[in-house]
C-alpha positions in Angstrom: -31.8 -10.1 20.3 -34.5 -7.6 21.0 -32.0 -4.9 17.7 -32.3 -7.7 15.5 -36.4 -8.1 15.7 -36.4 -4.4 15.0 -34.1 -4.9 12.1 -35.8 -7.8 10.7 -39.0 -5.3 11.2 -37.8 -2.4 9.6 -35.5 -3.9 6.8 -37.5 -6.7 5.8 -40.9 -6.5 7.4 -40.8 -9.7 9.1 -42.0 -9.2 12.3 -41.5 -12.0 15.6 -40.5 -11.9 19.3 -36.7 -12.4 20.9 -38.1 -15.7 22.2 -39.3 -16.2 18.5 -36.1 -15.7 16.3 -33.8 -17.6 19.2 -35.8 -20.5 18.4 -34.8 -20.2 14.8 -31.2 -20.4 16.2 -31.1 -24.1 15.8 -29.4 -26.9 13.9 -31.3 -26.5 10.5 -30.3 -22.4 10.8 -26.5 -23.9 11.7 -26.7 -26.7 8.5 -28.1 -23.3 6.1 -25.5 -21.0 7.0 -22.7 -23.8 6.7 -24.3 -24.8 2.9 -24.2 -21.3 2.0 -20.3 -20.9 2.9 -19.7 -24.0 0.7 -21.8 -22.9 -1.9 -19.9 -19.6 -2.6 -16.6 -21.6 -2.2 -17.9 -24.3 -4.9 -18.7 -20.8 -7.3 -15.1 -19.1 -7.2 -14.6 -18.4 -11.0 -11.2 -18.4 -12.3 -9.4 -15.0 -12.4 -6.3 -14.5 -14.3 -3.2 -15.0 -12.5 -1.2 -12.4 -11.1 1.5 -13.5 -12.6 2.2 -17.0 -15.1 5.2 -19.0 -13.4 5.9 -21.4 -15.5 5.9 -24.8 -13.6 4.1 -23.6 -10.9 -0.2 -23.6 -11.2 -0.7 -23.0 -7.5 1.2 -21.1 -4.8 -0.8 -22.1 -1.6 -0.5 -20.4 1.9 -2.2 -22.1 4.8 -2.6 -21.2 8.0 -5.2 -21.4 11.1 -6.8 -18.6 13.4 -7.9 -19.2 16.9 -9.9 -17.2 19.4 -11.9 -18.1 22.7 -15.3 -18.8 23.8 -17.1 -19.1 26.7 -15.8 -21.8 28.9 -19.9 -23.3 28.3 -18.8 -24.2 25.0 -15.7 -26.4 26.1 -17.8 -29.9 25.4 -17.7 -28.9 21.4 -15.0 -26.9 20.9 -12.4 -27.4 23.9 -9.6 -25.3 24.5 -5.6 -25.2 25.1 -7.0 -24.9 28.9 -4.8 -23.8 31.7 -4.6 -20.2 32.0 -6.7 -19.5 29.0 -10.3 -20.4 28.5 -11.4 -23.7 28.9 -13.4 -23.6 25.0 -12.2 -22.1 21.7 -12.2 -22.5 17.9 -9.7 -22.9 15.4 -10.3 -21.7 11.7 -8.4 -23.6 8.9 -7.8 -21.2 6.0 -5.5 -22.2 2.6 -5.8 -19.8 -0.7 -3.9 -19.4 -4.0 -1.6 -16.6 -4.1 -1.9 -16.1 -7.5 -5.2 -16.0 -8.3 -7.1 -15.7 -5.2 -8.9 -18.9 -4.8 -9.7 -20.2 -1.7 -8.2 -24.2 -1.8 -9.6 -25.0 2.4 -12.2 -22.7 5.2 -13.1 -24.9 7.9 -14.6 -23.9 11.6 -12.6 -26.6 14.0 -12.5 -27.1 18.0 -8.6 -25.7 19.0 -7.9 -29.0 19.7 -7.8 -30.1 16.3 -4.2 -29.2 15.6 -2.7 -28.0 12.5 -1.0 -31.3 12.3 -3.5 -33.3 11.8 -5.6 -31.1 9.6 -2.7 -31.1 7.2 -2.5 -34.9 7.0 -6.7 -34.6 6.9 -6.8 -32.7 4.3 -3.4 -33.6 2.4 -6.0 -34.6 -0.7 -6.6 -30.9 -1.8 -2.7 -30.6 -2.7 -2.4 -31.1 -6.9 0.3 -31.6 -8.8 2.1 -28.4 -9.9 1.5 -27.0 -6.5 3.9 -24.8 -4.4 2.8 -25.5 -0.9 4.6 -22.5 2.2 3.6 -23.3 5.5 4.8 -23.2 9.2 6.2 -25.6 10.5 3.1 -26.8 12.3 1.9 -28.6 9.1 4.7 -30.5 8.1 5.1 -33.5 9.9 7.2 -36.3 8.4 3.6 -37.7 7.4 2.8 -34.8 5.2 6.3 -34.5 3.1 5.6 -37.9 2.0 2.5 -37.7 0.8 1.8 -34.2 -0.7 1.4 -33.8 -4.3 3.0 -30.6 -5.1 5.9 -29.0 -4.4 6.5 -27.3 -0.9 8.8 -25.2 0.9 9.1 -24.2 4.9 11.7 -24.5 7.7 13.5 -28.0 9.0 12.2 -28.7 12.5 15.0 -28.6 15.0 13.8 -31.8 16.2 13.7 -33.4 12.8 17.3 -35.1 12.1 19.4 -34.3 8.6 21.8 -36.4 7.0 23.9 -36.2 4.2 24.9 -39.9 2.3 28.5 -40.6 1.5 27.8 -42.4 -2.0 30.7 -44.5 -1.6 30.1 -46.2 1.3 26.0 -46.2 1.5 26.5 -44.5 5.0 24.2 -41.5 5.8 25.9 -39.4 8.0 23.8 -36.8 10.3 24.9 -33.6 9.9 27.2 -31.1 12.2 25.3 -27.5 11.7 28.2 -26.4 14.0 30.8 -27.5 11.2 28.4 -25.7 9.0 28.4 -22.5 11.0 32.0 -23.0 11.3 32.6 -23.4 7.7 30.3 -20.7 6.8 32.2 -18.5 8.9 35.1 -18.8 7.9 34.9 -18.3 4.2 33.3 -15.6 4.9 30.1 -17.2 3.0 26.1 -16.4 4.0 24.5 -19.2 2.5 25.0 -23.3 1.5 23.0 -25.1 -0.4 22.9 -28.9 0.5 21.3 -32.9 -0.8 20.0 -34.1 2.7 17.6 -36.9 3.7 15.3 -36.4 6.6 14.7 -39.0 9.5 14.0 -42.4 9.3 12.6 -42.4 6.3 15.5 -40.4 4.4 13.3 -38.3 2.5 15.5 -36.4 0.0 15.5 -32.7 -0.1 17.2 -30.3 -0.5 18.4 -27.9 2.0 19.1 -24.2 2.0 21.5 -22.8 4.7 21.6 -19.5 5.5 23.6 -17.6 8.2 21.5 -15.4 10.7 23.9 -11.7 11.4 24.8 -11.6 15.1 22.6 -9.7 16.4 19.6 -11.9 15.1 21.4 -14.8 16.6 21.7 -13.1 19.7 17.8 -12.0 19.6 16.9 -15.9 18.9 19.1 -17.2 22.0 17.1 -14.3 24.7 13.8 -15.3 23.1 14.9 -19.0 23.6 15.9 -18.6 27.1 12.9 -16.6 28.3 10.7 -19.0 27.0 12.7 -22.1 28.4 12.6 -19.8 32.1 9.1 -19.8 32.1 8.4 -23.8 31.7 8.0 -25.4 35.3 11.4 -27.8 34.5 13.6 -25.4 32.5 16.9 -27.3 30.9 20.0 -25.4 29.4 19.9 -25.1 25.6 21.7 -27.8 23.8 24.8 -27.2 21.6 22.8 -28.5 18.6 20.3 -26.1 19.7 22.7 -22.9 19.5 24.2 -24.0 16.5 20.8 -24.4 14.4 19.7 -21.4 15.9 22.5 -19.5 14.2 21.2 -20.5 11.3 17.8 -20.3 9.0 17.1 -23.3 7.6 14.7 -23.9 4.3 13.7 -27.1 2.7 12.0 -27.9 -0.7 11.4 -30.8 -2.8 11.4 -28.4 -5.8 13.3 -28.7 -8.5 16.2 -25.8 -9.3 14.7 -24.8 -12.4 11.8 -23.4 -10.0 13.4 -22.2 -6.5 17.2 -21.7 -6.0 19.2 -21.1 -2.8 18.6 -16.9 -4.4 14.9 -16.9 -4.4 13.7 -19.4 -1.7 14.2 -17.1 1.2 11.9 -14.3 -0.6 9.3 -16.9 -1.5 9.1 -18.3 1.6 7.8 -14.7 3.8 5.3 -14.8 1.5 3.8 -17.0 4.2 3.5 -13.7 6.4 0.4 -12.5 3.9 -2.4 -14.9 5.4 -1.2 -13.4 8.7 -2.5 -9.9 7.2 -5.5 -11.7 6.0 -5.9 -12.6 10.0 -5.7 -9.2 11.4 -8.0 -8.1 8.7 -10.5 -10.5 10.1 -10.1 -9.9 14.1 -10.0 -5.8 13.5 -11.9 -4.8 10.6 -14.4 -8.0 10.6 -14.4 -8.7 14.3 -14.8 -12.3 14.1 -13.6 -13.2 17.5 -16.1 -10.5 19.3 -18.1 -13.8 20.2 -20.4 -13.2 23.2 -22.0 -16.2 25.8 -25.2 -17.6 23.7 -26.5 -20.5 23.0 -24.0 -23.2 20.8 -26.6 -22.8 17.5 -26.3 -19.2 17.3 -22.7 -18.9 18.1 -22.1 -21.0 15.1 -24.5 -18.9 12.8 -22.5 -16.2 14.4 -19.3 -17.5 12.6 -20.2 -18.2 10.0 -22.2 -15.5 8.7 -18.9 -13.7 9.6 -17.1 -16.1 7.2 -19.8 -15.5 4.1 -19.5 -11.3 5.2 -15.6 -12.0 4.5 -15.7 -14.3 1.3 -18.5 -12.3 0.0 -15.4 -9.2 0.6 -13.1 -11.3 -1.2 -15.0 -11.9 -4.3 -15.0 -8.2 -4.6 -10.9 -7.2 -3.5 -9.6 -10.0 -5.7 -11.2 -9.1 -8.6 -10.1 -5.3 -7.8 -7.1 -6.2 -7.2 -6.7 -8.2 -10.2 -7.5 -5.4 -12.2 -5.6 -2.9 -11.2 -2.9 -4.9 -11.5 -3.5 -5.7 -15.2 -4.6 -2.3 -16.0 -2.8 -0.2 -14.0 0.1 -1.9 -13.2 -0.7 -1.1 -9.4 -1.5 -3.1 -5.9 -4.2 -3.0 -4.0 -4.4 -2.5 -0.1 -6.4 -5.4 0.9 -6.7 -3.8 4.8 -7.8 -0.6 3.0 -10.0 -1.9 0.7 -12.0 -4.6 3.5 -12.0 -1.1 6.0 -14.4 0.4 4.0 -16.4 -2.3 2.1 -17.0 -3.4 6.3 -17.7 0.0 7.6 -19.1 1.9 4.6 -20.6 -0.4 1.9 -21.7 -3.9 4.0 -25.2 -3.2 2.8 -24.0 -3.6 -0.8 -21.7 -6.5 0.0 -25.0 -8.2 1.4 -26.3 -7.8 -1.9 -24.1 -10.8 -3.3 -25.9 -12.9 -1.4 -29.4 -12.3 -3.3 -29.1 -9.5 -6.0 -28.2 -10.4 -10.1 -24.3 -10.9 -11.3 -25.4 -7.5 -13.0 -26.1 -5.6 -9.9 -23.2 -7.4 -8.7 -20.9 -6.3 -11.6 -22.0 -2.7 -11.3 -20.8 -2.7 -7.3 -17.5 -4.3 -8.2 -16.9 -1.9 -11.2 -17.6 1.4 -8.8 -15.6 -0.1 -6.0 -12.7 0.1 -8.4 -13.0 3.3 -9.3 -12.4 4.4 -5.3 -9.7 1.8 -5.2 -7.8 3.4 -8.0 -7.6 6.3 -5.6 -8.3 5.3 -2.1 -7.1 1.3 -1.6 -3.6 1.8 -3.4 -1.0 -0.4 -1.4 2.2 2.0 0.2 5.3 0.7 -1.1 7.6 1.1 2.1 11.6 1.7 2.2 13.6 -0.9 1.8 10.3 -3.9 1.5 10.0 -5.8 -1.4 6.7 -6.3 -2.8 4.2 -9.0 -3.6 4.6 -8.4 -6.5 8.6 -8.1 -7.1 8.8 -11.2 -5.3 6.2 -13.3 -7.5 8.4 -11.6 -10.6 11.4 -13.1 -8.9 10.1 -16.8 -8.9 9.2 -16.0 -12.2 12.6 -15.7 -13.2 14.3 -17.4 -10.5 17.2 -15.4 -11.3 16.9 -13.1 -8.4 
């Protein structure tokens, strides 16, 4: 407290006491902060797509990040408890793949599980929308009321059938006839029609089989994890047989994702975890010390209006260098030094003119050009060859 008086001192010749500025940690400081997050998220201009898929408007990754507090905060924002602290948050985060746009930010107690914020906030889902998420999200509740499209695994718990049009019966599915079947025509992929639980909500349903060794690596992880629960059971035969398997589901139609392209599409769900580990390493927004509940929350999000502010500018870099260079940026490189070498200017968005603003974002992509260019790695596909791929759906 006593570093930031001298900062406010020397920086912007305000001068007060520690006692002074905590005060000002309160709920007005807590309401500002939180306005000024929504303001810049109600200003996100429209960039130009990546790429133009046609049938697709949106492609929408969601996710939620989660550190802990001090166990004093456990009233507001309780924990999983047990072993790990008593209090800790849970940050809801959903952007547009194509053009950047941030669709959902929210500051939640852990508690508040990504099941319910999906059916909470089901309203921000348009049509024309591809929606990937885990599996977390997509509750029987949530198929049947999103707008868009979506695509993400089939819970193991959630039941399949198939319908036998002649009779009217729906018949639940045998993965181990699949497996078999699979097998033995020496196939590594089925597409099927299948209707899930009570409801019978029609999908459709891409089966792919996992190599051995995977299958092998699944069962360990399985069994470790079932060893270490106080009333371990043997794994079930439908178990083992859905295990040998991956298992994707879509309400899309085939003109948009096909049994060829869905598997691609769907690890494009792994890019908000980058966007995670950029904000715990480079940003540090889970370095949260033991202070008082106002400032804590100033704390976060000041750290989320740092961040946004740093994704005006690598969106808009990276846009361009994709149109101009035909090139992708490196959003771990580019955050590393707009955090450690140019936050002063990124403060700037906050209070300086879109001119002043322009001139930072144009100089910052002249060092990205040479500094921030992403490292294609053996045998990875790219961002980029995967979006071309839905764009043809051929692939």
């Amino acid at each position: 407290m006593n570093d930031l008086t001298i900062t406010l001192r020397e920086q912007y010749q305000i001068d007060m006491t520690k006692q002074s500025l905590n005060d000002r940690f309160n709920k007005y400081a807590v309401t500002f902060v939180k306005m000024a997050l929504e303001k810049m998220l109600n200003s996100q201009i429209d960039r130009n797509k990546l790429f133009e898929i046609e049938k697709i408007n949106r492609i929408l990754l969601k996710d939620s990040v989660c550190f802990q507090l001090h166990e004093s905060f456990a009233k507001k924002y309780p924990g999983s408890g047990g072993s790990a602290s008593k209090a800790a948050v849970r940050i809801q985060f959903e952007y547009d793949l194509l053009n950047g746009n941030i669709n959902d930010l929210s500051l939640n107690p852990y508690t508040r599980q990504d099941a319910t914020d999906s059916l909470e906030t089901i309203d921000l889902t348009q049509e024309g929308d591809l929606i990937i998420r885990d599996l977390a999200y997509m509750s029987i509740n949530v198929l049947k009321k999103i707008k868009g499209m979506f695509l993400c695994r089939l819970k193991s718990q959630l039941s399949a059938y198939e319908l036998n049009e002649e009779t009217g019966e729906y018949i639940l599915i045998d993965f181990k006839s699949i497996y078999n079947e699979l097998r033995s025509k020496q196939m590594n992929k089925l597409e099927k029609v299948v209707y899930l639980g009570k409801e019978k909500i029609k999908v459709r349903l891409f089966i792919y089989l996992l190599p051995e060794e995977e299958y092998a690596r699944r069962i360990r992880n399985a069994k470790k994890k079932n060893a270490s629960k106080t009333k371990s059971k043997q794994l079930s035969k439908e178990y083992k047989s859905r295990a040998s398997l991956n298992l994707l589901m879509t309400n899309s139609a085939e003109s948009i994702l096909t049994i060829e392209n869905a598997w691609k599409i769907y690890k494009l769900r792994w890019q908000i975890e980058l966007i995670f580990k950029i904000w715990k390493s480079i940003c540090k927004i889970d370095k949260v010390k033991k202070v008082k509940e106002e400032r804590l929350e100033c704390y976060i999000y000041s750290k989320l209006i740092m961040i946004i502010s740093g994704w005006k500018v690598v969106w808009q870099v990276a846009s361009w260098l994709h149109e101009r260079e035909q090139k992708a940026l490196s959003f771990y490189k580019a955050y590393k030094t707009l955090i450690r070498e140019k936050l002063e200017d990124l403060k700037g968005f906050f209070v300086l003119s879109n001119k002043t603003n322009k001139e930072f974002v144009n100089k910052f992509y002249d060092t990205s050009k040479r500094k921030h260019l992403k490292e294609q790695r053996k045998g990875r596909i790219s961002i980029e060859e995967t979006l071309e791929c839905l764009a043809l759906t051929s692939c």
